[in-house]
C-alpha positions as CSV (number, residue, x, y, z in Angstrom):
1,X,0.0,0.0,0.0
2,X,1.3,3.8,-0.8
3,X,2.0,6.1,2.1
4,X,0.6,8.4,0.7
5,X,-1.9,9.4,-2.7
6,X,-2.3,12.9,-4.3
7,X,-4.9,12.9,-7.2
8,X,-5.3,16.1,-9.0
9,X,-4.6,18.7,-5.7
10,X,-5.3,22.4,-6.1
11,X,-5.4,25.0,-3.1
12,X,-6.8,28.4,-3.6
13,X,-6.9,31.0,-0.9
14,X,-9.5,33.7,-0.5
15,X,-11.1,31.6,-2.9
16,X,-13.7,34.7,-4.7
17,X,-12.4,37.4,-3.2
18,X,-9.7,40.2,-4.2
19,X,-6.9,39.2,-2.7
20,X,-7.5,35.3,-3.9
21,X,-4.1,33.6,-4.3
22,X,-3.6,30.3,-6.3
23,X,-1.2,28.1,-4.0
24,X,-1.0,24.7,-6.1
25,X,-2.9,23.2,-8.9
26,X,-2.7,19.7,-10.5
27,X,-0.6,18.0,-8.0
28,X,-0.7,14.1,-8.6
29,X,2.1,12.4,-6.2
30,X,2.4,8.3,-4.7
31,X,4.8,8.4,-2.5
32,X,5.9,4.5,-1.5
33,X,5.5,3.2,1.7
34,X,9.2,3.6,3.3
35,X,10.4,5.7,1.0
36,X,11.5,9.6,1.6
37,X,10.9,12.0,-1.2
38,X,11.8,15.6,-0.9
39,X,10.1,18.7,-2.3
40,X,12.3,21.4,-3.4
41,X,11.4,24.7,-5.5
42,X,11.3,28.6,-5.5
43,X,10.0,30.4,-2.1
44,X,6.7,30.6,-2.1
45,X,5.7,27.4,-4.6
46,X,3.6,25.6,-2.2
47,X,5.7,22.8,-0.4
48,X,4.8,23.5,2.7
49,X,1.2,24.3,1.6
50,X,1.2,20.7,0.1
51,X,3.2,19.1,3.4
52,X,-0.4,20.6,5.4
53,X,-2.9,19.1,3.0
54,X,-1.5,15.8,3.6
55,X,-1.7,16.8,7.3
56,X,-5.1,17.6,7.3
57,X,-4.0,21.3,8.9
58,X,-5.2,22.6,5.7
59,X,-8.3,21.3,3.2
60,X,-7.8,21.5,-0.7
61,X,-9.9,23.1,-2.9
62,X,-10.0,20.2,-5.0
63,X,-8.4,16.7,-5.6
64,X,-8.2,14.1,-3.0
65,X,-5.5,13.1,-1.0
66,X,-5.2,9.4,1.0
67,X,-3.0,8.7,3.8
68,X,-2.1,5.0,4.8
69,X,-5.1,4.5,2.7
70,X,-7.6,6.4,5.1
71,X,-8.4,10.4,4.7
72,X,-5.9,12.9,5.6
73,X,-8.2,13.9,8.7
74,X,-8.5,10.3,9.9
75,X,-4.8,10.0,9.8
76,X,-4.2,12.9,11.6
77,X,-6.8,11.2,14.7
78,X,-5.0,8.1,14.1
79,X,-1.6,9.7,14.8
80,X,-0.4,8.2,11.4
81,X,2.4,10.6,11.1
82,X,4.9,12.8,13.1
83,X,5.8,16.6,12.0
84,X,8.7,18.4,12.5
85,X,8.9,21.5,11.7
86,X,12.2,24.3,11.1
87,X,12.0,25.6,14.6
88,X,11.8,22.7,17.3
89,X,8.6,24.3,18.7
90,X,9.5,22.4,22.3
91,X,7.6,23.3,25.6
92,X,10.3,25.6,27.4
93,X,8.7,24.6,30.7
94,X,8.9,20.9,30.0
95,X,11.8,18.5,30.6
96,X,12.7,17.2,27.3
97,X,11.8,13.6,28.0
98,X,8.4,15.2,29.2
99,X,8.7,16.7,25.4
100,X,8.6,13.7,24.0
101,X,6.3,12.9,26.3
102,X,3.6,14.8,25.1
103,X,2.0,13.1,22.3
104,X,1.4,9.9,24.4
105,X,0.1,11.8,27.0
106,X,-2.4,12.9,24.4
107,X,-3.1,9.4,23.3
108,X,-3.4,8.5,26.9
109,X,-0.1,6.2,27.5
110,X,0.0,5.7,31.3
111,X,2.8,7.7,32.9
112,X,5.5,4.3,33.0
113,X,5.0,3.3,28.9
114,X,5.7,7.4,28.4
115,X,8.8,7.0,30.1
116,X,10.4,4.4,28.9
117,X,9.2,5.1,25.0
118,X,10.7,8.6,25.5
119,X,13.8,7.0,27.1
120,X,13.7,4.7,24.2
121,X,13.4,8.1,21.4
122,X,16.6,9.6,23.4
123,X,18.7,6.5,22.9
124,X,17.6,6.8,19.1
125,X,18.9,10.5,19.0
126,X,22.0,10.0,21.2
127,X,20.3,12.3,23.6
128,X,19.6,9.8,26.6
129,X,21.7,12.0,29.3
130,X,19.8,15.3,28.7
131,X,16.4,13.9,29.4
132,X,16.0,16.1,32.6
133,X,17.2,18.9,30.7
134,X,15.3,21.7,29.4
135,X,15.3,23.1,25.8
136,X,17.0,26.5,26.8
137,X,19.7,24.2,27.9
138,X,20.6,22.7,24.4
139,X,22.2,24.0,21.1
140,X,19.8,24.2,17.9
141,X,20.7,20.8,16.5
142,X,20.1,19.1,19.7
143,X,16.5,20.2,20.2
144,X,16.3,19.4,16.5
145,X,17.0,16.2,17.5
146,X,14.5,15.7,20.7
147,X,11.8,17.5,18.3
148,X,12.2,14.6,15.8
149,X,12.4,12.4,18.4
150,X,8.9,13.8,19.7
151,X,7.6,13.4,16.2
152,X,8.9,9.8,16.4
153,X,7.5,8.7,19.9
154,X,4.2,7.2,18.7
155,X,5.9,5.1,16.2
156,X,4.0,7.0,13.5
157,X,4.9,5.0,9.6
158,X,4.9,8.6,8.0
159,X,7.0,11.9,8.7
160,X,6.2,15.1,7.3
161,X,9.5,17.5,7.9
162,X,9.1,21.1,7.0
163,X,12.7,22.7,6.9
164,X,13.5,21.1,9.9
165,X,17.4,22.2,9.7
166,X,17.0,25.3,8.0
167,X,18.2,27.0,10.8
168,X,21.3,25.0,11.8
169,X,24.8,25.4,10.7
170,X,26.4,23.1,8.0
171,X,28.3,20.6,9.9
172,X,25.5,20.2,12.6
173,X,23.2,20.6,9.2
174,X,25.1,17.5,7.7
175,X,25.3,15.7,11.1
176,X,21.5,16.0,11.5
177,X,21.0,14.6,8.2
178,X,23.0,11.4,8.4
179,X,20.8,10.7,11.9
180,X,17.2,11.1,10.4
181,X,18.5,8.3,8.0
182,X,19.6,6.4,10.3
183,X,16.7,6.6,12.6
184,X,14.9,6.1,9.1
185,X,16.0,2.5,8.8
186,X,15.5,1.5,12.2
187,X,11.7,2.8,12.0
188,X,10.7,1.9,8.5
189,X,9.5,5.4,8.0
190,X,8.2,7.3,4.9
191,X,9.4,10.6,5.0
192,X,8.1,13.7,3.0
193,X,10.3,16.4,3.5
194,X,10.4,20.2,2.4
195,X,13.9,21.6,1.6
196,X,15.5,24.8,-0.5
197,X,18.8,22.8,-0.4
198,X,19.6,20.9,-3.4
199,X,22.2,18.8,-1.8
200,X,20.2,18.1,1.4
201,X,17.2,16.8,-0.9
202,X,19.7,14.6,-3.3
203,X,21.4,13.0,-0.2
204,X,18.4,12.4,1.6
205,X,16.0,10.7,-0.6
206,X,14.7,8.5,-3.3
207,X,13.0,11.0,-5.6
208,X,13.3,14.7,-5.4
209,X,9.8,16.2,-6.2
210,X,10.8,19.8,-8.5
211,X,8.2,22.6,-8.0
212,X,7.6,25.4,-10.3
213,X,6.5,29.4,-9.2
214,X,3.2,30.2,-7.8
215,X,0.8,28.7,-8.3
216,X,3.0,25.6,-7.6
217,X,3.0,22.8,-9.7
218,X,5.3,19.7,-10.2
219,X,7.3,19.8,-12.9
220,X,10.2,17.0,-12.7
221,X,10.6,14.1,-10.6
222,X,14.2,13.3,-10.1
223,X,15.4,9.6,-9.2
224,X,18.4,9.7,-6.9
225,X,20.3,6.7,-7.8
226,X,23.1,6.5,-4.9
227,X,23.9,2.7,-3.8
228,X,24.4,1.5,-0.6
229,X,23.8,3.6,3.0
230,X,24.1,7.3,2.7
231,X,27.2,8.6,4.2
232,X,29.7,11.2,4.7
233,X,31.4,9.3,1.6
234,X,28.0,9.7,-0.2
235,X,29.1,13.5,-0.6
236,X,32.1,12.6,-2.8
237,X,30.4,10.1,-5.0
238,X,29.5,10.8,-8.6
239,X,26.3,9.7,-8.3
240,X,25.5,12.1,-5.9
241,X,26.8,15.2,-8.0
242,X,24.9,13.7,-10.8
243,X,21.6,14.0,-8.7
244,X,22.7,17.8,-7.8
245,X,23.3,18.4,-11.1
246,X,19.6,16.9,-12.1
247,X,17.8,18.7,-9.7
248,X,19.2,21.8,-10.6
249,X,19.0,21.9,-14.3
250,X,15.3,20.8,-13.0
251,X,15.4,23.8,-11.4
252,X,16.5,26.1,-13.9
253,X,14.2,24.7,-16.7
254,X,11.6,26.0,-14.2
255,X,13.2,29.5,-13.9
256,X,13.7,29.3,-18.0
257,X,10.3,28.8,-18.6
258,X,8.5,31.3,-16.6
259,X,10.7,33.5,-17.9
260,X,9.6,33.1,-21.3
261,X,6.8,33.0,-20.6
262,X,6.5,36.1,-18.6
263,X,7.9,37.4,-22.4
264,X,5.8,36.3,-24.3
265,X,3.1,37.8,-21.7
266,X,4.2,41.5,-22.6
């Protein structure tokens, strides 16, 4: 079964009105189960529009979407996924095992299964001694860390990542990568993640997903042909330039064409 369907997606806002705004239009996506595809495109093209859809924190205007072969909105009450999101978005006031705490807590774990699944999403992160800390008292990456780990906690078979080391500096950047692959193929995950880096979405994934402009629209689907494990040594292989060079010449037929077109238009 597919982790996820998108059949013919469009999402307007301010549908009617003046300041209406077309956000996507004829998306059709299957993502595999267990696979990770990225999104990559211009600001402002409608990946992190399309990363809500299939969270059910936005509806579409048309189309249909299906999530572990239920509707967006039933996944979402079924906690079928995790988020994570460019800022870590932790609870200052909360340890960061109670953090990761949270979601069971919402699905009504008793208090021992909480603890030991968060112990057990610390031990996954490398974060085990820090689970009394506090997020104040942890760089960037490691919150990064405890928020996927929070995202992780109820086991969910699909993670929707929206930037989520945007904000980090490159070695921690490339550090942080490696990990969600690695945590990847101990959970079996499908991963849909939103990215402006072209080499982040290369190494990362399967199939990089191109976007064009407003109203955003796919326009290539790159395979990422890389065998074996991603690792540090995946950054000097020529498969992996290959995919860069894909995706960006993806990405510039994109730029290329609207500007024609925005030509022609005069």
């Amino acid at each position: 079964m597919s982790a996820i369907e998108i059949d013919n997606i469009s999402k307007i806002f301010n549908a009617g009105s003046g300041n209406q705004v077309v956000a996507l239009t004829d998306i059709d996506l299957s993502i595999a189960s267990g696979e990770f595809v990225s999104l990559i495109g211009p600001s402002g093209c409608g990946k992190s529009t399309l990363l809500r859809l299939i969270a059910n924190l936005l509806e579409p205007t048309d189309g249909n979407i299906v999530v572990n072969g239920k509707s967006p909105k039933q996944a979402r009450l079924d906690q079928d996924y995790g988020m994570a999101f460019q800022q870590s978005g932790l609870f200052e006031w909360r340890t960061v095992a109670k953090n990761i705490e949270l979601p069971l807590e919402l699905k009504g774990w008793d208090k021992a299964k909480r603890h030991e699944r968060a112990m057990e999403m610390l031990e996954l992160v490398k974060l085990a001694d820090f689970a009394g800390h506090y997020p104040w008292q942890l760089s960037g990456g490691m919150q990064q860390r405890v928020a996927i780990a929070r995202a992780l906690a109820v086991h969910p078979s699909l993670l929707l990542m929206d930037e989520p080391f945007g904000a980090l500096d490159e070695m921690t950047r490339e550090h942080m990568q490696s990990e969600l692959l690695s945590i990847c193929r101990r959970t079996g995950s499908s991963v849909v993640f939103v990215t402006h880096s072209i080499p982040e979405a290369v190494y990362l994934s399967n199939r990089v997903v191109v976007m064009s402009p407003r109203p955003g629209r796919i326009t290539k689907i790159v395979n990422v042909s890389i065998e074996g494990e991603r690792s540090d040594a995946t950054r000097d292989n020529d498969a992996f330039f290959r995919g860069i060079t894909a995706v960006r010449e993806a990405l510039r037929g994109v730029e290329m064409s609207d500007h024609v077109r925005g030509i022609e238009d005069r």
